[in-house]
mmJSON file of the N, C-alpha and C atoms, coordinates in Angstrom:
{"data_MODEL":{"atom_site":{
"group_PDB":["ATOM","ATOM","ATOM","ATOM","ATOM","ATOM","ATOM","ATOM","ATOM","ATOM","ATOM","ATOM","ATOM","ATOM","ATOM","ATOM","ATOM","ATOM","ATOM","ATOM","ATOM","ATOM","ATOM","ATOM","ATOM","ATOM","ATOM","ATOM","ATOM","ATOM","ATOM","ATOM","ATOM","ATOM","ATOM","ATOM","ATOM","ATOM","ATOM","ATOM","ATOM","ATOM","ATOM","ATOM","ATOM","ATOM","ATOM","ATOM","ATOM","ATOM","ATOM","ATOM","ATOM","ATOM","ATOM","ATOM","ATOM","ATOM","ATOM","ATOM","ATOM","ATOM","ATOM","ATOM","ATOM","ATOM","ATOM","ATOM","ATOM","ATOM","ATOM","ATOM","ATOM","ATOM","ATOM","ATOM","ATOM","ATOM","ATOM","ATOM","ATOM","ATOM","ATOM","ATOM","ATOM","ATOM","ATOM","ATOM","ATOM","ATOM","ATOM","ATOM","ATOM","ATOM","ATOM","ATOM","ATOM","ATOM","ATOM","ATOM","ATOM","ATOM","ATOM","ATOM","ATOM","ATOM","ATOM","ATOM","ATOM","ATOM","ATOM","ATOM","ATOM","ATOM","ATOM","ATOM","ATOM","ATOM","ATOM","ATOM","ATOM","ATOM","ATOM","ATOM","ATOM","ATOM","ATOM","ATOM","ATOM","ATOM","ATOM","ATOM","ATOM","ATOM","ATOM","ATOM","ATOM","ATOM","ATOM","ATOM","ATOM","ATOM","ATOM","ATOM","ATOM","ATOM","ATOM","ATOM","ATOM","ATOM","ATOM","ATOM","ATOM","ATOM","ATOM","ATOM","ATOM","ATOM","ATOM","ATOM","ATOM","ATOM","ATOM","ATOM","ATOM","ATOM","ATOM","ATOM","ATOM","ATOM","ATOM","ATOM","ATOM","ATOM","ATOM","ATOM","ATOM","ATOM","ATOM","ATOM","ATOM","ATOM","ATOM","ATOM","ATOM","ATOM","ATOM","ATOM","ATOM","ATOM","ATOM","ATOM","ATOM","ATOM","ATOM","ATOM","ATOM","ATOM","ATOM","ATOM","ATOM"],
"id":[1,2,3,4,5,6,7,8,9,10,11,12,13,14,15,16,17,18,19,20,21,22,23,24,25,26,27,28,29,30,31,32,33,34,35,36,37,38,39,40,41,42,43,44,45,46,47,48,49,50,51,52,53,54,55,56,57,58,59,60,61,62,63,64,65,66,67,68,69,70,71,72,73,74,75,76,77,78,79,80,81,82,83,84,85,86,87,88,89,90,91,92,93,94,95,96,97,98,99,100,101,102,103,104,105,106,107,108,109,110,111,112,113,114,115,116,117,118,119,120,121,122,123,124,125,126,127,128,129,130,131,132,133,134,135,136,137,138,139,140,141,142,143,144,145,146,147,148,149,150,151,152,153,154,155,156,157,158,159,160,161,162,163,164,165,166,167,168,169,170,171,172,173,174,175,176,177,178,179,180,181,182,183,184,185,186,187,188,189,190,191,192,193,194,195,196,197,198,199,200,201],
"type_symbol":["N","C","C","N","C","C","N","C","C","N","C","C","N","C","C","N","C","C","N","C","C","N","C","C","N","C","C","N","C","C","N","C","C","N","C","C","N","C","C","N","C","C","N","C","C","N","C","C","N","C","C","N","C","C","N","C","C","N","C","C","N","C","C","N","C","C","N","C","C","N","C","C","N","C","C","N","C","C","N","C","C","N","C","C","N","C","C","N","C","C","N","C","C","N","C","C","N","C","C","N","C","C","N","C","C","N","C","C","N","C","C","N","C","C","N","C","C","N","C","C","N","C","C","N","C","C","N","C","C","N","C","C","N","C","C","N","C","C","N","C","C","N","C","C","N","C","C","N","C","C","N","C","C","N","C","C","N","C","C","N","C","C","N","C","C","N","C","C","N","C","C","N","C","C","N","C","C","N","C","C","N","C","C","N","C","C","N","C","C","N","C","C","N","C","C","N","C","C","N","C","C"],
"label_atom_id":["N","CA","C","N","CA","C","N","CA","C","N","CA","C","N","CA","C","N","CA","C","N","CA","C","N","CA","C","N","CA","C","N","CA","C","N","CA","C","N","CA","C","N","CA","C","N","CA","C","N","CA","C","N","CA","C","N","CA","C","N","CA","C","N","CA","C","N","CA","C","N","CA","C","N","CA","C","N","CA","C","N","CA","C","N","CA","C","N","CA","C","N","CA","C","N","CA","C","N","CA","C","N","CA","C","N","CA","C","N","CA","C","N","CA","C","N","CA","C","N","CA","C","N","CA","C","N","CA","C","N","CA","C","N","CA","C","N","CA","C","N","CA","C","N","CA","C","N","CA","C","N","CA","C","N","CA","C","N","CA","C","N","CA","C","N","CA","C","N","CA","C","N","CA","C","N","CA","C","N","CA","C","N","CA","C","N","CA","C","N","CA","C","N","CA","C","N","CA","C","N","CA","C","N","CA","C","N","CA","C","N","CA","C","N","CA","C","N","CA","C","N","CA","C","N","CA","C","N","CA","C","N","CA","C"],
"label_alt_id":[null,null,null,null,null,null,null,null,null,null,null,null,null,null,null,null,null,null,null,null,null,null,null,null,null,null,null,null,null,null,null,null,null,null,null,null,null,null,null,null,null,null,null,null,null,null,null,null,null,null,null,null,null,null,null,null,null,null,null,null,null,null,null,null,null,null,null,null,null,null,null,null,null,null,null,null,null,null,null,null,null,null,null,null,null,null,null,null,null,null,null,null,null,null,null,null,null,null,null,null,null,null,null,null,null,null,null,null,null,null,null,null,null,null,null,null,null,null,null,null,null,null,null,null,null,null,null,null,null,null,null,null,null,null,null,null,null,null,null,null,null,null,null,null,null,null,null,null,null,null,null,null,null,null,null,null,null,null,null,null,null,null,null,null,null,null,null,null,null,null,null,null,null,null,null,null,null,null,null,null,null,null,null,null,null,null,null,null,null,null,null,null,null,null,null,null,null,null,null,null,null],
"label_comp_id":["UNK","UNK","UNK","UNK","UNK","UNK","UNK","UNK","UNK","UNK","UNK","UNK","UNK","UNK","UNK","UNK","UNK","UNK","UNK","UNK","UNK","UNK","UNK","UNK","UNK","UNK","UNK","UNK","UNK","UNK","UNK","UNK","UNK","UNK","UNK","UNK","UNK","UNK","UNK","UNK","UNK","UNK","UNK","UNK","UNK","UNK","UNK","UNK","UNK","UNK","UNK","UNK","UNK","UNK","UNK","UNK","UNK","UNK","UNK","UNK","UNK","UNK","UNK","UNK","UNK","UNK","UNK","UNK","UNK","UNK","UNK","UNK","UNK","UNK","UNK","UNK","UNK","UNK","UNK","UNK","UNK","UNK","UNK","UNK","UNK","UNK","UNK","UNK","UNK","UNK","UNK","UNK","UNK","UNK","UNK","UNK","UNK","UNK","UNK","UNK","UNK","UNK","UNK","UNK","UNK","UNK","UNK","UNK","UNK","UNK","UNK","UNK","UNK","UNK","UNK","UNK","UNK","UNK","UNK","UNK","UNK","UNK","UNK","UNK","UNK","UNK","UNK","UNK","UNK","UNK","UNK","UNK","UNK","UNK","UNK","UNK","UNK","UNK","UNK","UNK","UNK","UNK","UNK","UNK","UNK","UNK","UNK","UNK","UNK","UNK","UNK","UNK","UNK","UNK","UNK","UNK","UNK","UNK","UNK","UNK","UNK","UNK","UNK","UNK","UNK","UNK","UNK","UNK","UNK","UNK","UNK","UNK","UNK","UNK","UNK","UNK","UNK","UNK","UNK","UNK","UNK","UNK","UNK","UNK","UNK","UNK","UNK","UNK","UNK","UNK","UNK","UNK","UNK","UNK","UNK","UNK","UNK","UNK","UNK","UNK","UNK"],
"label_asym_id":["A","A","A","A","A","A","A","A","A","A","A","A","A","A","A","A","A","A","A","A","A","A","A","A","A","A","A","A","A","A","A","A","A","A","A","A","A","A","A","A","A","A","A","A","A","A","A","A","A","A","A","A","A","A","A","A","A","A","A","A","A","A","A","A","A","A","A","A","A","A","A","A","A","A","A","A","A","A","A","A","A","A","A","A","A","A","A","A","A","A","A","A","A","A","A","A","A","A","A","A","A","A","A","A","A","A","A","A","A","A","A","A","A","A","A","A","A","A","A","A","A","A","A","A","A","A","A","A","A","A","A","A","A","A","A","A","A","A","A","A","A","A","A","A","A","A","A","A","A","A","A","A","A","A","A","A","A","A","A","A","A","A","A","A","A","A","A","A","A","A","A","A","A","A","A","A","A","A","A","A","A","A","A","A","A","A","A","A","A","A","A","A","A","A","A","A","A","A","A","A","A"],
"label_entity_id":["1","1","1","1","1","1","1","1","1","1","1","1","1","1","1","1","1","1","1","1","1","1","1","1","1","1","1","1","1","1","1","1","1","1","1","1","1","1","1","1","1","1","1","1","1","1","1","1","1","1","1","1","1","1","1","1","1","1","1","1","1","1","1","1","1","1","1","1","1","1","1","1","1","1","1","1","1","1","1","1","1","1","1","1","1","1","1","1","1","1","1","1","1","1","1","1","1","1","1","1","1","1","1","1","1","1","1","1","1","1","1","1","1","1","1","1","1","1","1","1","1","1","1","1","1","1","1","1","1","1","1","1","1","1","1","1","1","1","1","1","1","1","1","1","1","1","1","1","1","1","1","1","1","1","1","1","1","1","1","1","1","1","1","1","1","1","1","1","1","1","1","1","1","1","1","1","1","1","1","1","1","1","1","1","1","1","1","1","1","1","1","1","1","1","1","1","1","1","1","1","1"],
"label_seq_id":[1,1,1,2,2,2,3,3,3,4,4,4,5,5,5,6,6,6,7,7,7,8,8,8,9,9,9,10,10,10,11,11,11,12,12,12,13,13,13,14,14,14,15,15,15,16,16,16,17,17,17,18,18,18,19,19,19,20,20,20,21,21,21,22,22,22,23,23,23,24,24,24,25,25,25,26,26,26,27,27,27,28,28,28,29,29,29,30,30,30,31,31,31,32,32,32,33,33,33,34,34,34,35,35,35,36,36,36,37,37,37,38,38,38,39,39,39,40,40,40,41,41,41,42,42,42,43,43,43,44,44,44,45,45,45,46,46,46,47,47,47,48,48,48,49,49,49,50,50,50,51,51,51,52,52,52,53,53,53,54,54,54,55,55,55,56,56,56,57,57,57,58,58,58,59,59,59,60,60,60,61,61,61,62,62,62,63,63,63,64,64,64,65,65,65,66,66,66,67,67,67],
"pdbx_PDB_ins_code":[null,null,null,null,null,null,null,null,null,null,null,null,null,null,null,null,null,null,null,null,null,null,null,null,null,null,null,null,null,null,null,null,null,null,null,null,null,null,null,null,null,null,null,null,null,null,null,null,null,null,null,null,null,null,null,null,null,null,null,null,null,null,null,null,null,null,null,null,null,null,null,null,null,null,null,null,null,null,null,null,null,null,null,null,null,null,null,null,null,null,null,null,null,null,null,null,null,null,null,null,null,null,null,null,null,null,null,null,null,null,null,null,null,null,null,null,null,null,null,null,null,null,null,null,null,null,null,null,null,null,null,null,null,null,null,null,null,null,null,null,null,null,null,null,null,null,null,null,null,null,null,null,null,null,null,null,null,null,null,null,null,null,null,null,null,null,null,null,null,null,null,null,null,null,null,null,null,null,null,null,null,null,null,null,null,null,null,null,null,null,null,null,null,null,null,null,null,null,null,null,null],
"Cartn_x":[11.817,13.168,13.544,14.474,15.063,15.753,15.726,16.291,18.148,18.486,20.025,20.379,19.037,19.305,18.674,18.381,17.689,19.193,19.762,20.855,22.299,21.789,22.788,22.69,21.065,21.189,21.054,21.155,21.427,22.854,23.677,24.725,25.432,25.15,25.339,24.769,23.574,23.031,23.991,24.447,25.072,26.9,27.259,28.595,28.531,27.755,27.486,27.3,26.717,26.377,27.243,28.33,29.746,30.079,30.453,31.269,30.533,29.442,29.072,29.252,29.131,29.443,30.874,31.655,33.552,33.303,32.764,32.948,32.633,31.434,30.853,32.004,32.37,33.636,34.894,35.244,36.425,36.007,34.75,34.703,34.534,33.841,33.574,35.181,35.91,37.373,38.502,38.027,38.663,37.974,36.522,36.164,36.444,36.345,37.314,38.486,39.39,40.491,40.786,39.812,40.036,39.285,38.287,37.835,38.767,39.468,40.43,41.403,42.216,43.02,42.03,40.908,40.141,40.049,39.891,39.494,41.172,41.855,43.271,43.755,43.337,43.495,42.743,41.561,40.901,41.373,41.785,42.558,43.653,44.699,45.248,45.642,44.352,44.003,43.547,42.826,42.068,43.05,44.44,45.603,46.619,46.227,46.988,46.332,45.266,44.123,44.247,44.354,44.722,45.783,46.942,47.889,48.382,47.736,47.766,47.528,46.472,45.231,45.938,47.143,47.954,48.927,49.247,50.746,50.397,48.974,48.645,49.061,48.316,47.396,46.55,45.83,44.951,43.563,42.569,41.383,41.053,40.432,40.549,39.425,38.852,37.841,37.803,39.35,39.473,40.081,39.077,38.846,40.662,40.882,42.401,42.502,43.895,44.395,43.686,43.208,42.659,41.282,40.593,38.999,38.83],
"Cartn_y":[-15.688,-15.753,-14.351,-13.91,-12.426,-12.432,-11.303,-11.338,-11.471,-11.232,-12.04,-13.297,-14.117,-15.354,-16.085,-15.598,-16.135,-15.053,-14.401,-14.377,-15.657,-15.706,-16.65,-17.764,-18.055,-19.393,-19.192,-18.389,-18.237,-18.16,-17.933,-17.834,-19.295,-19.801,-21.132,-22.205,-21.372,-22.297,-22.714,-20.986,-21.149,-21.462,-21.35,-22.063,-23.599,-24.218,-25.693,-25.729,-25.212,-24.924,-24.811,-23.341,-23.459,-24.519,-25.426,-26.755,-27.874,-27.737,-28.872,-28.67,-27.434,-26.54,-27.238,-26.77,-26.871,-28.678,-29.401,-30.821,-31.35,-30.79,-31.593,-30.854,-29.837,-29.131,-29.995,-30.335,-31.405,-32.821,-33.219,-34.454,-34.104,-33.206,-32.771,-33.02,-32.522,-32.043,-33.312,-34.062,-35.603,-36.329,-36.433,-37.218,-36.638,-35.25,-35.091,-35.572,-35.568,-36.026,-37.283,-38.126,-39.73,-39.773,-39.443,-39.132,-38.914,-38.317,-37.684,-38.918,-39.422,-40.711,-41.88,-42.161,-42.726,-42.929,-42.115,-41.188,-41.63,-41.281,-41.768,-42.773,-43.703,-45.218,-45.711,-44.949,-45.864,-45.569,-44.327,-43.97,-44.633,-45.09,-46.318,-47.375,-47.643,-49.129,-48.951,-48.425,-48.426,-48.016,-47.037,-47.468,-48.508,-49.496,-50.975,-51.638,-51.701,-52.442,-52.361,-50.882,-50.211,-51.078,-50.456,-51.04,-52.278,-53.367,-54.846,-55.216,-54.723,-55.235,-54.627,-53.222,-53.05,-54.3,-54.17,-55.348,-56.819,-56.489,-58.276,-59.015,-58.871,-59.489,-60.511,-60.236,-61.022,-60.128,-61.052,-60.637,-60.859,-59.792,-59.954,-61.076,-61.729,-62.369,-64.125,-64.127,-65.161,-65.834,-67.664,-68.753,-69.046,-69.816,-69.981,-71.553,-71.762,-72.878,-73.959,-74.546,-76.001,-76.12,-74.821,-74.731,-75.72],
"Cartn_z":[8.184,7.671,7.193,7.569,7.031,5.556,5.649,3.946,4.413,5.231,5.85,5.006,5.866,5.669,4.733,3.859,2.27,1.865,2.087,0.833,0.947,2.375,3.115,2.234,2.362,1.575,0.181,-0.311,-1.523,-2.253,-1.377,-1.802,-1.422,-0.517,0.052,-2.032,-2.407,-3.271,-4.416,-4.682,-5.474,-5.394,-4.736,-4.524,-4.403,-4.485,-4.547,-6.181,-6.606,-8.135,-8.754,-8.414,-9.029,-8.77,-7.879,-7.684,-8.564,-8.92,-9.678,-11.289,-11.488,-12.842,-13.391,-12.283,-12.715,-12.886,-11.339,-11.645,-12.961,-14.165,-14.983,-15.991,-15.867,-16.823,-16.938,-15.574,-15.366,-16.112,-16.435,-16.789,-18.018,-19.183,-20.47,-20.707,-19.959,-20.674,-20.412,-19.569,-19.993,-21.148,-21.124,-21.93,-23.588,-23.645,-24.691,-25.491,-24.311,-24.502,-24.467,-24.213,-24.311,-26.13,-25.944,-27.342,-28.402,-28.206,-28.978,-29.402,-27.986,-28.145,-28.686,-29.012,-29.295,-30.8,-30.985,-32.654,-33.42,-32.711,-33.362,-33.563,-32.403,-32.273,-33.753,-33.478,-34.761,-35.842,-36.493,-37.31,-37.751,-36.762,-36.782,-37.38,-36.55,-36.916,-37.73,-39.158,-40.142,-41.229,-41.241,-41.606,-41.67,-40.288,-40.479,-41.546,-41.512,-42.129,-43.555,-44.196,-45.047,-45.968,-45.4,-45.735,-45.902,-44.276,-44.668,-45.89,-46.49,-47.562,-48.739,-48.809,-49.856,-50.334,-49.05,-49.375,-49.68,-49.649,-50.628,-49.061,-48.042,-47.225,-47.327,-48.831,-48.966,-48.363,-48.552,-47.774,-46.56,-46.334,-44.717,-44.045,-44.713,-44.137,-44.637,-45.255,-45.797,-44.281,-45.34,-44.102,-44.528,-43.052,-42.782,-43.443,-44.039,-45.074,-44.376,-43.912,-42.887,-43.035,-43.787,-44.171,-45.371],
"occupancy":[1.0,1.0,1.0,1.0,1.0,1.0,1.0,1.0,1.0,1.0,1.0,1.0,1.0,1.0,1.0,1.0,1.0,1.0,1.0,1.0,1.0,1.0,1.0,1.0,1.0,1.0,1.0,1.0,1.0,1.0,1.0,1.0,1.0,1.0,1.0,1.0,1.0,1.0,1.0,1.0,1.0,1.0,1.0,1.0,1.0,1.0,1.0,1.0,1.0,1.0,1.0,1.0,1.0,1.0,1.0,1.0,1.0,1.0,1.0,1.0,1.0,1.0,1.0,1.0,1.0,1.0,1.0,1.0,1.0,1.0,1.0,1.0,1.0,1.0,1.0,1.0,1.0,1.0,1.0,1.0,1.0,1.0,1.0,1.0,1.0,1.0,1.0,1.0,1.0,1.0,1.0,1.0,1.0,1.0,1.0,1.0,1.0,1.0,1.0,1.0,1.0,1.0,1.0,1.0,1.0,1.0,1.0,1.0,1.0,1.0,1.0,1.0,1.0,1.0,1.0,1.0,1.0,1.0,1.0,1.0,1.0,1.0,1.0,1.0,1.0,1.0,1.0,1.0,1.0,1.0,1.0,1.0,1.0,1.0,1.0,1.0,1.0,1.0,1.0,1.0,1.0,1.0,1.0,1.0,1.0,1.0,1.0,1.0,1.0,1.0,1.0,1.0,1.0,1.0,1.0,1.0,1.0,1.0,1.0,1.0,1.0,1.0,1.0,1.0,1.0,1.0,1.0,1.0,1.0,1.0,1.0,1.0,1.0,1.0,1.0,1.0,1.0,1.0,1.0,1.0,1.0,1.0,1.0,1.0,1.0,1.0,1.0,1.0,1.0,1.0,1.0,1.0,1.0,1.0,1.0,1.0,1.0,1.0,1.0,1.0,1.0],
"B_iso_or_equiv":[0.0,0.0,0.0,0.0,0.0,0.0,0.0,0.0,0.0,0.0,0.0,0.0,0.0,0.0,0.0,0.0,0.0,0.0,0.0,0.0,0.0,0.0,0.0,0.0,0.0,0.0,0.0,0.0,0.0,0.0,0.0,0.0,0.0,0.0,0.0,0.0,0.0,0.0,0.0,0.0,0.0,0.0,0.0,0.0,0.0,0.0,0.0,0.0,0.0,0.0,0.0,0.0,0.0,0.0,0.0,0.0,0.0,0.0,0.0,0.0,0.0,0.0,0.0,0.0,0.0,0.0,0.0,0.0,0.0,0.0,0.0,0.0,0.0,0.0,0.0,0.0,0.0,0.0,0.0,0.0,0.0,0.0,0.0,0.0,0.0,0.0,0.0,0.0,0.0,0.0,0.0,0.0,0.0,0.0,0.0,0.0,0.0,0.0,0.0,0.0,0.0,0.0,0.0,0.0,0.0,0.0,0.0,0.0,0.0,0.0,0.0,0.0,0.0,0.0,0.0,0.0,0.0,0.0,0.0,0.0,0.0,0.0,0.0,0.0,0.0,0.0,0.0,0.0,0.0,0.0,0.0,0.0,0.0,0.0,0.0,0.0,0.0,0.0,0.0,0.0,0.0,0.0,0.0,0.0,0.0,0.0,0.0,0.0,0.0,0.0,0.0,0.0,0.0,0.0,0.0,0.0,0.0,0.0,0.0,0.0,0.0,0.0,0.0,0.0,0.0,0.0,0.0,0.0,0.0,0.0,0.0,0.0,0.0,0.0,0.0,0.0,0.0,0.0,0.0,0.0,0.0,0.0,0.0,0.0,0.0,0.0,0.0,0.0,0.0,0.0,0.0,0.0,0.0,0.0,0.0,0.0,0.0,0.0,0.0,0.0,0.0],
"pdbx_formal_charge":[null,null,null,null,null,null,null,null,null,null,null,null,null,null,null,null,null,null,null,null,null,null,null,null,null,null,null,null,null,null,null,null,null,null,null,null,null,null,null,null,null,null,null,null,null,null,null,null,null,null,null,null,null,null,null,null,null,null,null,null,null,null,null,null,null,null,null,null,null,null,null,null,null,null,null,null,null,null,null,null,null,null,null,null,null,null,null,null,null,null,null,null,null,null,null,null,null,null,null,null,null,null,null,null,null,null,null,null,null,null,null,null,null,null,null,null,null,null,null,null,null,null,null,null,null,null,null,null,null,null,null,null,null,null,null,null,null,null,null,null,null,null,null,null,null,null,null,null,null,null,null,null,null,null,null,null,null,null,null,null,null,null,null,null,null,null,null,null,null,null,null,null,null,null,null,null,null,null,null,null,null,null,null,null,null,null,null,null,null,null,null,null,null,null,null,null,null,null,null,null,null],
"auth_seq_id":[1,1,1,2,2,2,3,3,3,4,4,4,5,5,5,6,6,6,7,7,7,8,8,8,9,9,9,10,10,10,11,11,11,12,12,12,13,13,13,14,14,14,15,15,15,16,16,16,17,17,17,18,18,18,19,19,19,20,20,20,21,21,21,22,22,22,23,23,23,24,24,24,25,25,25,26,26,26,27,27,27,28,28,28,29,29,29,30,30,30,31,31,31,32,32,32,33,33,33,34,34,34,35,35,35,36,36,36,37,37,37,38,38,38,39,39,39,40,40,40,41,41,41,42,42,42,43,43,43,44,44,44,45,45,45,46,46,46,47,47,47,48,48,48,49,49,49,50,50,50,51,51,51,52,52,52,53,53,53,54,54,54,55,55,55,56,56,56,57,57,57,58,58,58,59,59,59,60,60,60,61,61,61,62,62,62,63,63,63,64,64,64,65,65,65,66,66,66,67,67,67],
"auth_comp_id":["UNK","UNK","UNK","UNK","UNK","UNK","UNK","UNK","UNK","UNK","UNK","UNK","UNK","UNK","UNK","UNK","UNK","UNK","UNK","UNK","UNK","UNK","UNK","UNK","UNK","UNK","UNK","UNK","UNK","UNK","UNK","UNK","UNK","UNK","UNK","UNK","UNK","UNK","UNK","UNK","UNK","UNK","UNK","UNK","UNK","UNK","UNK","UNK","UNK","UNK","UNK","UNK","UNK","UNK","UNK","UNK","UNK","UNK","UNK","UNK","UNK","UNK","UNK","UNK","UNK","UNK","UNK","UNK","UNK","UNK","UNK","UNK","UNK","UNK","UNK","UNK","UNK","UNK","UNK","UNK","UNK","UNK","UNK","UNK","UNK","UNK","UNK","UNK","UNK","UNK","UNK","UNK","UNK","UNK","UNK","UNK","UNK","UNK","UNK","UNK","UNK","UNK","UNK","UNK","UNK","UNK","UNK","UNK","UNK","UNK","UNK","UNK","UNK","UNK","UNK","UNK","UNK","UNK","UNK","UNK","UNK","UNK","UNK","UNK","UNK","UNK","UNK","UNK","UNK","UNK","UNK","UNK","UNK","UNK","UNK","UNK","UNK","UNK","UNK","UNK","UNK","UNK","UNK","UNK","UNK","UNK","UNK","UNK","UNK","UNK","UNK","UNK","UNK","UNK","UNK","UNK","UNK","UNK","UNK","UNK","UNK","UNK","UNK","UNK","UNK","UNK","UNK","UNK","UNK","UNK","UNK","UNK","UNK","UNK","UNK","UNK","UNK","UNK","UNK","UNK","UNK","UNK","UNK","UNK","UNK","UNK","UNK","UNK","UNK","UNK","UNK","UNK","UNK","UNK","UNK","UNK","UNK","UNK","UNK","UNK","UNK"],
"auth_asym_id":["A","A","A","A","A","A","A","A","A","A","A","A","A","A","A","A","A","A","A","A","A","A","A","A","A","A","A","A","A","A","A","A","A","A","A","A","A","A","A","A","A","A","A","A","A","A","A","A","A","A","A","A","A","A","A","A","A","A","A","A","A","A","A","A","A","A","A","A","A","A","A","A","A","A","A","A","A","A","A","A","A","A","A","A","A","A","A","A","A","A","A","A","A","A","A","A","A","A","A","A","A","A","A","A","A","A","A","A","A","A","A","A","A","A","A","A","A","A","A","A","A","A","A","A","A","A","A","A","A","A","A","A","A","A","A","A","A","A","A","A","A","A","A","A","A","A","A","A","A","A","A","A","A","A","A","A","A","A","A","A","A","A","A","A","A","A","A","A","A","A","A","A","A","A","A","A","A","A","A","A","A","A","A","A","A","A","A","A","A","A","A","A","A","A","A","A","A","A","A","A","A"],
"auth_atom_id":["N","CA","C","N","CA","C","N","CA","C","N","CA","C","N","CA","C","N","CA","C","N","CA","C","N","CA","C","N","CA","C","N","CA","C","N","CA","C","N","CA","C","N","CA","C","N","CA","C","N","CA","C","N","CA","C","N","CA","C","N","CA","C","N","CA","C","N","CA","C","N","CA","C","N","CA","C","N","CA","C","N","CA","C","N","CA","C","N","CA","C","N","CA","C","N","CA","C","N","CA","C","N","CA","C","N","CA","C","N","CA","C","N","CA","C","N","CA","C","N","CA","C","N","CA","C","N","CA","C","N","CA","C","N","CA","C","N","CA","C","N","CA","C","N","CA","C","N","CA","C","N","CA","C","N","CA","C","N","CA","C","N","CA","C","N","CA","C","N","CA","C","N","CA","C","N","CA","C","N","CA","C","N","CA","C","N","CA","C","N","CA","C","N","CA","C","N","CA","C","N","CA","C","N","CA","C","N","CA","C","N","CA","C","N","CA","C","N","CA","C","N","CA","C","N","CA","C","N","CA","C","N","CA","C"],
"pdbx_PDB_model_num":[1,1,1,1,1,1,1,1,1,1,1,1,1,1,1,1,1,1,1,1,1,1,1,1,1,1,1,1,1,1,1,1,1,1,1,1,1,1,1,1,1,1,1,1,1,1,1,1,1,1,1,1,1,1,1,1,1,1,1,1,1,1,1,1,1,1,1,1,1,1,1,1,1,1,1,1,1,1,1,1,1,1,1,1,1,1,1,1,1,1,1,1,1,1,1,1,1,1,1,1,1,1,1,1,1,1,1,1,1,1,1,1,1,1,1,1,1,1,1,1,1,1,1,1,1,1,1,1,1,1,1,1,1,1,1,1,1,1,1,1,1,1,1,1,1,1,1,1,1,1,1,1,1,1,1,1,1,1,1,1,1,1,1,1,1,1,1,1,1,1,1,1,1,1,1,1,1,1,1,1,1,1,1,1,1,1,1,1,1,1,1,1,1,1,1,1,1,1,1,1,1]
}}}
């Protein structure tokens, strides 16, 4: 094998490499961002919760009038 074609495939190696590099970059940077909408949701909801339980809600784990 010449040194040609070991750079050949070397460069072949690594341009597959870049493409898998960017692919796992493209998925870090969604799952971020669902994370993110995630994190807020719960935030949220832990402000509904919050507040239900201000306005005299009651408890949240109380059995319903028919218990």
């Amino acid at each position: 094998m010449s040194n040609e074609d070991r750079f050949v495939d070397i460069e072949i190696k690594l341009a597959h490499q870049e493409d898998l590099v960017e692919s796992l970059n493209q998925m870090v940077y969604q799952q971020s961002r669902r994370i993110d909408q995630l994190e807020a949701m719960v935030a949220g909801l832990a402000e509904h919760i919050r507040t239900s339980a201000q306005a005299g809600g009651g408890p949240l784990n109380e059995p319903p009038p028919h218990y």
